[in-house]
Backbone and ligand atoms as CSV (ligand in chain L), in Angstrom:
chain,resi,resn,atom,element,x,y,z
A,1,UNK,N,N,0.841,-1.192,0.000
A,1,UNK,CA,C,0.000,0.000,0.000
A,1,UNK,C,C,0.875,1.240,0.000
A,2,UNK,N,N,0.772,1.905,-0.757
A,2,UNK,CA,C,1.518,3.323,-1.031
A,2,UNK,C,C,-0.315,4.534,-0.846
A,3,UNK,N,N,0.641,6.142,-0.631
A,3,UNK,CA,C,0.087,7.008,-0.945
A,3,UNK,C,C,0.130,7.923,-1.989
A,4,UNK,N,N,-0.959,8.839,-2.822
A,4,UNK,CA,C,-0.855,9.194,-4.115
A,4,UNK,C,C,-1.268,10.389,-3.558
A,5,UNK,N,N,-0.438,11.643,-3.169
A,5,UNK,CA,C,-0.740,12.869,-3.335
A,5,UNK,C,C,-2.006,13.300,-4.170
A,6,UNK,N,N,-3.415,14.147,-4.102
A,6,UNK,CA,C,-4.021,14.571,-4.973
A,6,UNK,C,C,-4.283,16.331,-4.840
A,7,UNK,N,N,-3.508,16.458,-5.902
A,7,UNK,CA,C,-3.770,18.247,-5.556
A,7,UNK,C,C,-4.609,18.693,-5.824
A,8,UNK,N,N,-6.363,18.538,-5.396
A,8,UNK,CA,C,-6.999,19.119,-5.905
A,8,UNK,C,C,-7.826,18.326,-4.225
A,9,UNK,N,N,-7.295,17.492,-3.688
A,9,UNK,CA,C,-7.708,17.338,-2.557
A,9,UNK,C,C,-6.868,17.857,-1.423
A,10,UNK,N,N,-5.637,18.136,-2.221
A,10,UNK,CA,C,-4.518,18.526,-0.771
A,10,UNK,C,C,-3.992,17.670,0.265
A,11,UNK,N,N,-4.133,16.142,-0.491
A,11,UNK,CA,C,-3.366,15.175,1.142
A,11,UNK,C,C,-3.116,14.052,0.182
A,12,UNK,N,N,-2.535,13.079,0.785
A,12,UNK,CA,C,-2.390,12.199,0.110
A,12,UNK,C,C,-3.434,11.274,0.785
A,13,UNK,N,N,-3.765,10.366,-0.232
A,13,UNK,CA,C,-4.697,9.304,-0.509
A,13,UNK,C,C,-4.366,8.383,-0.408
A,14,UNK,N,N,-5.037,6.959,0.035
A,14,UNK,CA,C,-4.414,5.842,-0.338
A,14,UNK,C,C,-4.748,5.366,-2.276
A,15,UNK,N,N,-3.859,4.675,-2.778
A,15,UNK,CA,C,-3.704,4.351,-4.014
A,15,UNK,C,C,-5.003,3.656,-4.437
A,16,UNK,N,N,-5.731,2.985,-4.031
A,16,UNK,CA,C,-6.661,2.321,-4.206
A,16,UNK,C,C,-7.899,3.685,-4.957
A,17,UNK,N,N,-7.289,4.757,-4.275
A,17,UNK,CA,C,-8.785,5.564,-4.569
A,17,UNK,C,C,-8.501,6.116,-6.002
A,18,UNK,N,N,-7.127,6.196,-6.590
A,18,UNK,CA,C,-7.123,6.618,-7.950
A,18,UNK,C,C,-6.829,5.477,-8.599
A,19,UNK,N,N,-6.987,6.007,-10.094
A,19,UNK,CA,C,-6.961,4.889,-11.504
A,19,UNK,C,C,-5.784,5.741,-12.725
A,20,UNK,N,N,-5.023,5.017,-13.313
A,20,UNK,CA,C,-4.111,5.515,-14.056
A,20,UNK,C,C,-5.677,5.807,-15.090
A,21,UNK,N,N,-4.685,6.730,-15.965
A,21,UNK,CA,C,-5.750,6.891,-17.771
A,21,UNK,C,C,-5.188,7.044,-18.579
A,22,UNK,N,N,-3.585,6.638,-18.575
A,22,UNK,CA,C,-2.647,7.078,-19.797
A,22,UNK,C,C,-1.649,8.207,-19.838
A,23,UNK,N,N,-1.008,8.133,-20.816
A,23,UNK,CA,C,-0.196,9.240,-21.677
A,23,UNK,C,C,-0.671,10.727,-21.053
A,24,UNK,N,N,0.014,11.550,-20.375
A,24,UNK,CA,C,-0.581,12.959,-20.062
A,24,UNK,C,C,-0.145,14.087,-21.408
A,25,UNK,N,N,-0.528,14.607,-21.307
A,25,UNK,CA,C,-0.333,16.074,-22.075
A,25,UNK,C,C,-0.236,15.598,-23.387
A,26,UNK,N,N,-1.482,14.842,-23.903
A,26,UNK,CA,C,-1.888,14.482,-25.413
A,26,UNK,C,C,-2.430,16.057,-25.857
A,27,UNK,N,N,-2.362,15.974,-27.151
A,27,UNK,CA,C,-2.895,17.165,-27.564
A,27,UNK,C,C,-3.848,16.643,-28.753
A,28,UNK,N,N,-5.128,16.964,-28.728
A,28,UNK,CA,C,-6.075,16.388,-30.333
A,28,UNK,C,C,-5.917,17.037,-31.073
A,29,UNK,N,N,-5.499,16.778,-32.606
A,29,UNK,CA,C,-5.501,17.728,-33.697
A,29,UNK,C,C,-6.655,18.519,-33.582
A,30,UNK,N,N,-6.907,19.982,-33.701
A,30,UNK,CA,C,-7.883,20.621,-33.414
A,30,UNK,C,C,-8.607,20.955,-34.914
A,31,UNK,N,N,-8.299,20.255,-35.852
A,31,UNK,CA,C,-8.507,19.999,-37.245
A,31,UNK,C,C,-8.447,19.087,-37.741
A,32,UNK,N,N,-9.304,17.461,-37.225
A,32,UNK,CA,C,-8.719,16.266,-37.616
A,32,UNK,C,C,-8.857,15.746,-39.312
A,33,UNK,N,N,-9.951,16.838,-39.728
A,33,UNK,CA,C,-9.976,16.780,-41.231
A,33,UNK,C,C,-8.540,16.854,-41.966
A,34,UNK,N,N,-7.947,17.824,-41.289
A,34,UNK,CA,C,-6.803,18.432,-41.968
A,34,UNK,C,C,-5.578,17.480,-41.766
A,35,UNK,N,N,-5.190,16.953,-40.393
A,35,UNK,CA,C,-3.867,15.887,-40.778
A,35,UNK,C,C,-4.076,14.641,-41.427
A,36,UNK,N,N,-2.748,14.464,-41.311
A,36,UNK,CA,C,-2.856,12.666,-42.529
A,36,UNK,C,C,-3.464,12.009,-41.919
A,37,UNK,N,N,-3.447,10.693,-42.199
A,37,UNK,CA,C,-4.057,9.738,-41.686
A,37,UNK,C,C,-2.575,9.424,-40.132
A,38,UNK,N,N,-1.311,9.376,-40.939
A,38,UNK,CA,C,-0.426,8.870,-39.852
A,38,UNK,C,C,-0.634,9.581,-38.871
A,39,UNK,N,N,-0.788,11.005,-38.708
A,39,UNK,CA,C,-0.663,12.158,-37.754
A,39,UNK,C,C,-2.030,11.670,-36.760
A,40,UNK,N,N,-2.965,11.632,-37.681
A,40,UNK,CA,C,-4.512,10.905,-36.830
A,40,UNK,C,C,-4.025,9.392,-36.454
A,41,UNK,N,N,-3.510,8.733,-37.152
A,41,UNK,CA,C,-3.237,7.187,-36.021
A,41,UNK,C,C,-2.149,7.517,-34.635
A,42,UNK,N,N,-1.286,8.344,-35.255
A,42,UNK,CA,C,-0.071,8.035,-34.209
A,42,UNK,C,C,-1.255,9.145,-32.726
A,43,UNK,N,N,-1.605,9.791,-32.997
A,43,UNK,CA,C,-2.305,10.495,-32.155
A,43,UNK,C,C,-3.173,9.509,-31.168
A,44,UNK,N,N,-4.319,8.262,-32.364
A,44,UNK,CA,C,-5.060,7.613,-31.223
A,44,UNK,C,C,-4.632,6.549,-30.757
A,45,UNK,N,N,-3.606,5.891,-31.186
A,45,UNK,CA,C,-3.189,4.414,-31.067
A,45,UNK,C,C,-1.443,4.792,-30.114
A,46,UNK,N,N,-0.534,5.485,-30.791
A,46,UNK,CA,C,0.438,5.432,-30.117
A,46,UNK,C,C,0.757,6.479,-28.944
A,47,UNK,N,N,2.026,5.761,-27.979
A,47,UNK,CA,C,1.986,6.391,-26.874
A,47,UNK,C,C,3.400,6.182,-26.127
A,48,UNK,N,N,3.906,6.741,-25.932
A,48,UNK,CA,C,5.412,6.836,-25.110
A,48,UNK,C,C,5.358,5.892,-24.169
A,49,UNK,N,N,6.756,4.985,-24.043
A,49,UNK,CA,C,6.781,4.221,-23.078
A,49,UNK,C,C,8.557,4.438,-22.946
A,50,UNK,N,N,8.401,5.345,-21.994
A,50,UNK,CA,C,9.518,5.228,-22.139
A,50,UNK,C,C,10.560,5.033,-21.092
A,51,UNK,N,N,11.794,4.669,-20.950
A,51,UNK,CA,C,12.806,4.122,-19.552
A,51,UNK,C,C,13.331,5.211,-18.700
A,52,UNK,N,N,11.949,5.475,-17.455
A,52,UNK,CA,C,12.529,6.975,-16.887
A,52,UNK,C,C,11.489,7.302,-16.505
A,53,UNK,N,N,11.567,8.805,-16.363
A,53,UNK,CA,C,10.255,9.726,-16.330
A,53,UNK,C,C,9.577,9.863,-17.402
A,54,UNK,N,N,8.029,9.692,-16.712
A,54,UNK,CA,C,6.882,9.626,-17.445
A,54,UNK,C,C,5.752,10.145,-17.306
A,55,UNK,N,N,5.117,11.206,-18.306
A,55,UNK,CA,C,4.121,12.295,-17.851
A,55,UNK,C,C,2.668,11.359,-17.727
A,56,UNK,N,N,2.091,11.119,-16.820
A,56,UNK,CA,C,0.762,10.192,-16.908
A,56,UNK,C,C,-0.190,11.013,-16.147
A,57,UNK,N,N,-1.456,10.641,-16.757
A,57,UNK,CA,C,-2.875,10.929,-16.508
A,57,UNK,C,C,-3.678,10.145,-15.202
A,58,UNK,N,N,-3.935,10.640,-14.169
A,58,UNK,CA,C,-5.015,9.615,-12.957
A,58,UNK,C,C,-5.811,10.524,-12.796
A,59,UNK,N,N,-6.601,9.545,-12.412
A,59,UNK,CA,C,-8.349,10.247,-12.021
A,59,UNK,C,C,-8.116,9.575,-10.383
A,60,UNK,N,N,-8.939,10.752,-9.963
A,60,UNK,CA,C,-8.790,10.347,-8.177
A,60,UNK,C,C,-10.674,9.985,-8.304
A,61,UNK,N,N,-10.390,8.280,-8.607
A,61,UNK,CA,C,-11.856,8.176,-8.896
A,61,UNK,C,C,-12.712,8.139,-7.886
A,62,UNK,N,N,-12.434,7.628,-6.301
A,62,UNK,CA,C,-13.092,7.336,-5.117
A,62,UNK,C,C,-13.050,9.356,-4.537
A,63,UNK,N,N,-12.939,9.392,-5.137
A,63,UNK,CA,C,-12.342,11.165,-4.137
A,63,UNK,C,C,-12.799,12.363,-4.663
A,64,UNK,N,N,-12.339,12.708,-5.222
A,64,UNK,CA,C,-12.840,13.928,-5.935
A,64,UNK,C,C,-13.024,13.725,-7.178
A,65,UNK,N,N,-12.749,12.666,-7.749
A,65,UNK,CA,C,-13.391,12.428,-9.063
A,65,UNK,C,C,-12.324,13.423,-10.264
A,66,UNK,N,N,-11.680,13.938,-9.908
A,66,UNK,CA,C,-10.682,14.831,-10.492
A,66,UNK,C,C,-9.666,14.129,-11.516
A,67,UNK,N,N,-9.203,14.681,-12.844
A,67,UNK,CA,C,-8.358,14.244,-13.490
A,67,UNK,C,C,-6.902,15.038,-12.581
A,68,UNK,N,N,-5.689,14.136,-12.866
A,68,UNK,CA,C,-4.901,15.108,-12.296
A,68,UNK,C,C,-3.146,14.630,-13.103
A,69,UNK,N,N,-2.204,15.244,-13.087
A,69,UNK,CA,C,-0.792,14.740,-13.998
A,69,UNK,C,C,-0.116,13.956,-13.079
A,70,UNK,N,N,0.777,13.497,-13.238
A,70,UNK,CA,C,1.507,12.526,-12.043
A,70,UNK,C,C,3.152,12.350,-13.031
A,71,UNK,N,N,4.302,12.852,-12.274
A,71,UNK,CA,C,5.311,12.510,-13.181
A,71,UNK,C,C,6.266,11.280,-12.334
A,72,UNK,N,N,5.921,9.835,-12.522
A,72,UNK,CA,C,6.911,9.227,-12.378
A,72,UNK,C,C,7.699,8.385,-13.136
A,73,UNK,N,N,8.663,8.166,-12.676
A,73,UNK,CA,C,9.924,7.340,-12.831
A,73,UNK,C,C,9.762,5.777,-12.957
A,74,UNK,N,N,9.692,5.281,-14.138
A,74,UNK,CA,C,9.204,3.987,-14.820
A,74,UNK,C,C,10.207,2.911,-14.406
A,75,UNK,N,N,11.709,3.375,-14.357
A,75,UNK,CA,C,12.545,2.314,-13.649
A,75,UNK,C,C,11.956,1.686,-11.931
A,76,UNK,N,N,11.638,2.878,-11.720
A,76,UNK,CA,C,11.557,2.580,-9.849
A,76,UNK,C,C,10.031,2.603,-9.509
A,77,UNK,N,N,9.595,3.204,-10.461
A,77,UNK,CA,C,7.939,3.529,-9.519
A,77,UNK,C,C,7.859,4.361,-8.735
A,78,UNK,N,N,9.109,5.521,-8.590
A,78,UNK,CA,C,8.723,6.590,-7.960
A,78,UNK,C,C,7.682,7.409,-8.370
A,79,UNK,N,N,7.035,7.825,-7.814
A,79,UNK,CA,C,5.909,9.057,-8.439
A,79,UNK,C,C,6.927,10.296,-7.516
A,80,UNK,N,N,6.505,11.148,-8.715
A,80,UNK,CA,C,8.219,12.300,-8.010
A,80,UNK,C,C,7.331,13.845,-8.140
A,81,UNK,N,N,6.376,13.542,-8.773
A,81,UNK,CA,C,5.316,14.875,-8.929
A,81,UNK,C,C,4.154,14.458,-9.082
A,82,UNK,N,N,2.661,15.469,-8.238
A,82,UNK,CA,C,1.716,15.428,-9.072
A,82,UNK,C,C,1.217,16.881,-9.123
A,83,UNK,N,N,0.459,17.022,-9.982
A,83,UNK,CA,C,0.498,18.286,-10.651
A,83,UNK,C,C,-0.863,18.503,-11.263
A,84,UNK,N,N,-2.189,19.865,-10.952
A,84,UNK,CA,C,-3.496,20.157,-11.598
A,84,UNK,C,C,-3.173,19.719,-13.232
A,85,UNK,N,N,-4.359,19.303,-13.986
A,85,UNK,CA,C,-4.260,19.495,-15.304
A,85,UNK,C,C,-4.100,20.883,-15.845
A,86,UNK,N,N,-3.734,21.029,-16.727
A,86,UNK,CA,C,-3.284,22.047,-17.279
A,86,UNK,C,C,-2.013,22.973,-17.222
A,87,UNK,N,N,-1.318,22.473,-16.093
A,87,UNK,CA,C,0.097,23.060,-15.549
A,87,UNK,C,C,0.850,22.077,-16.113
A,88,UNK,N,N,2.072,22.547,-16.349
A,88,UNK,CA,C,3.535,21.517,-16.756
A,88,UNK,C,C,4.179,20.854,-15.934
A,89,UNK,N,N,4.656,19.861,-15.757
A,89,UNK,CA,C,5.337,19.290,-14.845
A,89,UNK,C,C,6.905,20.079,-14.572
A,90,UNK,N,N,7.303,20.292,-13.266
A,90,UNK,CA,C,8.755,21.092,-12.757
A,90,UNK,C,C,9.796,19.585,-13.018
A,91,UNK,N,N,9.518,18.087,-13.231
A,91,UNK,CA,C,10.347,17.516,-13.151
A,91,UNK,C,C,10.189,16.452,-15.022
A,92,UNK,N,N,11.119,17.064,-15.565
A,92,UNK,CA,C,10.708,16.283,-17.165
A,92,UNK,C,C,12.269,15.128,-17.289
A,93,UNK,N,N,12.287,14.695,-18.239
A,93,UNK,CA,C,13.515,13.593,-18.556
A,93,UNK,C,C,14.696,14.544,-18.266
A,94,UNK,N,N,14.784,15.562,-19.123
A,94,UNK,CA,C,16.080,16.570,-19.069
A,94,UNK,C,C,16.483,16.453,-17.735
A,95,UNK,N,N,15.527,17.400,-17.040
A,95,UNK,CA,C,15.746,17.868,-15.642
A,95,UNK,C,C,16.202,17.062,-14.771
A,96,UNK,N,N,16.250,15.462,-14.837
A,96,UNK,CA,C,16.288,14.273,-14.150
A,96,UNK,C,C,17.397,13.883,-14.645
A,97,UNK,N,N,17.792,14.039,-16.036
A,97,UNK,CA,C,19.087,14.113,-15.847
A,97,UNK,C,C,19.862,14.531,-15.558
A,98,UNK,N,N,19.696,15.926,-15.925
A,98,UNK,CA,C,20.745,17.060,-14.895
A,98,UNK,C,C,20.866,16.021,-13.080
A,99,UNK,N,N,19.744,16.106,-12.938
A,99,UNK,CA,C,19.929,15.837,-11.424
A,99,UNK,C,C,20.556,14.589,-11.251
A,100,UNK,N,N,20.780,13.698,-11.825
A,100,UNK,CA,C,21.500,12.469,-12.036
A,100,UNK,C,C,23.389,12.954,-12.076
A,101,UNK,N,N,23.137,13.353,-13.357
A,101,UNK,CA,C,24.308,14.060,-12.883
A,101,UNK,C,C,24.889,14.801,-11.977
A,102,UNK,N,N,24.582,15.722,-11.276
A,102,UNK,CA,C,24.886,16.560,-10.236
A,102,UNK,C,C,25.160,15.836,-8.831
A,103,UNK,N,N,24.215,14.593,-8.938
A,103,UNK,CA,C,24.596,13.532,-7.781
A,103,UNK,C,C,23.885,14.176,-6.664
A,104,UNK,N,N,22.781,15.115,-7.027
A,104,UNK,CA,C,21.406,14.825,-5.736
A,104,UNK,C,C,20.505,13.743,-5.894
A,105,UNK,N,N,21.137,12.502,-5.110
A,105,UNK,CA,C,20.509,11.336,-5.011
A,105,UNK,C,C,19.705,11.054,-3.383
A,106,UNK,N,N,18.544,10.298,-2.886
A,106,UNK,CA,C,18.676,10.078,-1.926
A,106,UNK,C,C,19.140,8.619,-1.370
A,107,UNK,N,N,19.035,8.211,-0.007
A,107,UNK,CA,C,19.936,7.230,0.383
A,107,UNK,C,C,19.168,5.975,-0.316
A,108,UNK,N,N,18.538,5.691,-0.421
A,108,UNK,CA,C,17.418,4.847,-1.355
A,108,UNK,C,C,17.569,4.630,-2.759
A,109,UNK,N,N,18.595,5.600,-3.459
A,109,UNK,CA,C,18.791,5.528,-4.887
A,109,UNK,C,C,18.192,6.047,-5.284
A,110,UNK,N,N,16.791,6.693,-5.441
A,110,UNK,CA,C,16.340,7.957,-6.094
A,110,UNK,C,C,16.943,8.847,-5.982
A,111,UNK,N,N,16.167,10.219,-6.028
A,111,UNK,CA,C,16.191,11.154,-6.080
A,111,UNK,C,C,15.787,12.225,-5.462
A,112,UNK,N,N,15.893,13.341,-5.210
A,112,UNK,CA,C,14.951,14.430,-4.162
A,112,UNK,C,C,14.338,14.521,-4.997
A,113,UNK,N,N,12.983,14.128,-4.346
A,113,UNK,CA,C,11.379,14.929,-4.613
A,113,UNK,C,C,11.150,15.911,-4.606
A,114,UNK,N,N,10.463,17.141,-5.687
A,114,UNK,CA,C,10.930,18.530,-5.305
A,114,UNK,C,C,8.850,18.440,-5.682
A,115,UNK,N,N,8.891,19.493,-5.169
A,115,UNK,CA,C,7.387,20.211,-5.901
A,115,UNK,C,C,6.479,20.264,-4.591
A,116,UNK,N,N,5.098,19.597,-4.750
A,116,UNK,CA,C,4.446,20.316,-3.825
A,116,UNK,C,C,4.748,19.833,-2.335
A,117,UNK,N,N,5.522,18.674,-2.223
A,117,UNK,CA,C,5.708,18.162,-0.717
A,117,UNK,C,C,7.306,18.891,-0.284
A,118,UNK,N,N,7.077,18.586,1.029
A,118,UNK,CA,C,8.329,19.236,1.936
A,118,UNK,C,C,9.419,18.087,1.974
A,119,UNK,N,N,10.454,18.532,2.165
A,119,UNK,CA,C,11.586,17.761,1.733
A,119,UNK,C,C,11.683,16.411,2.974
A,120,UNK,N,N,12.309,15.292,2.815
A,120,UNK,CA,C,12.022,14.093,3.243
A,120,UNK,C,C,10.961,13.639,3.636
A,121,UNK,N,N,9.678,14.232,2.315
A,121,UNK,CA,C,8.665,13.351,2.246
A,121,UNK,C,C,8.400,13.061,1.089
A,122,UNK,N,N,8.244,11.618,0.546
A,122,UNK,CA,C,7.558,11.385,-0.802
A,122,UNK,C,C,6.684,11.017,-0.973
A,123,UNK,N,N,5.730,10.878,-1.932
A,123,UNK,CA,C,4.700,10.830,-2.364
A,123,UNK,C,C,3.947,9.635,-2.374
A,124,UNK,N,N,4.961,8.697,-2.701
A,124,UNK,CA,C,4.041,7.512,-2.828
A,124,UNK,C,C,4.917,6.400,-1.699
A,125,UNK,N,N,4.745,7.183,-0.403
A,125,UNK,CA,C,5.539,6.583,1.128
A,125,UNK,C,C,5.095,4.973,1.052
A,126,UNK,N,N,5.943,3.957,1.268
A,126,UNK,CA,C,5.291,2.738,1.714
A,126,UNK,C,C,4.752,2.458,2.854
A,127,UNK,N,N,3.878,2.186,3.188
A,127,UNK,CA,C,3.448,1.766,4.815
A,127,UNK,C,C,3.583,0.153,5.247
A,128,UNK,N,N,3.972,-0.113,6.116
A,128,UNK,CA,C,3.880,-1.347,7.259
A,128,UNK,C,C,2.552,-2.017,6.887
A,129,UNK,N,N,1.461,-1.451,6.404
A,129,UNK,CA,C,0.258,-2.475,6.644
A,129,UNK,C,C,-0.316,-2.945,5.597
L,1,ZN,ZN,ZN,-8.842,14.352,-5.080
């Protein structure tokens, strides 16, 4: 059992109450007449999977019912941000590398969690039960 920060509730949740929904920060051709066909497939069918940080979509379905961004880390399962729709994520691939490099790691092998929580707390804490 882990916890999932929801910023639109302000606490963290247990995981059970949200649901992943995919790929975050899709954009729909706002003219689907107008692109190709590839531009319209790669749009509904394909989707980044990629080794690292990853911008994803959850609905806090038991809770507020809210869509919301979530940026984690696909090697570890850290969730390292979550973030309202419509805002950008403060932590992208680049930025994670920089920080890789620079060697702000924590004792655990991640990384410092930066954004809406206070420092030596993360987001998706494991619990005992
Ligand atoms: Zn919520």
């Amino acid at each position: 059992m882990f916890y999932i920060f929801c910023p639109y509730c302000d606490e963290r949740r247990e995981e059970e109450e949200f649901h992943p929904s995919g790929q975050a920060h899709l954009v729909r051709p706002t003219d689907p007449e107008s692109v190709s066909d590839e531009a319209w497939g790669d749009y509904l069918f394909f989707r980044d999977n990629p080794r690292g940080i990853h911008h994803e979509m959850w609905v806090h379905r038991l809770g507020c019912r809210k869509f919301f961004n979530i940026t984690r880390d696909t090697t570890t399962y850290e969730i390292l941000e979550t973030y309202p729709m419509g805002e950008q994520p403060t932590i992208t691939a680049e930025t994670a590398r920089v920080r890789r490099e620079q060697g702000v790691q924590t004792a655990d092998g991640g990384w410092q969690t930066v954004g809406a929580q206070p420092e030596n707390s993360t987001l998706n804490e494991e619990t005992s039960s």
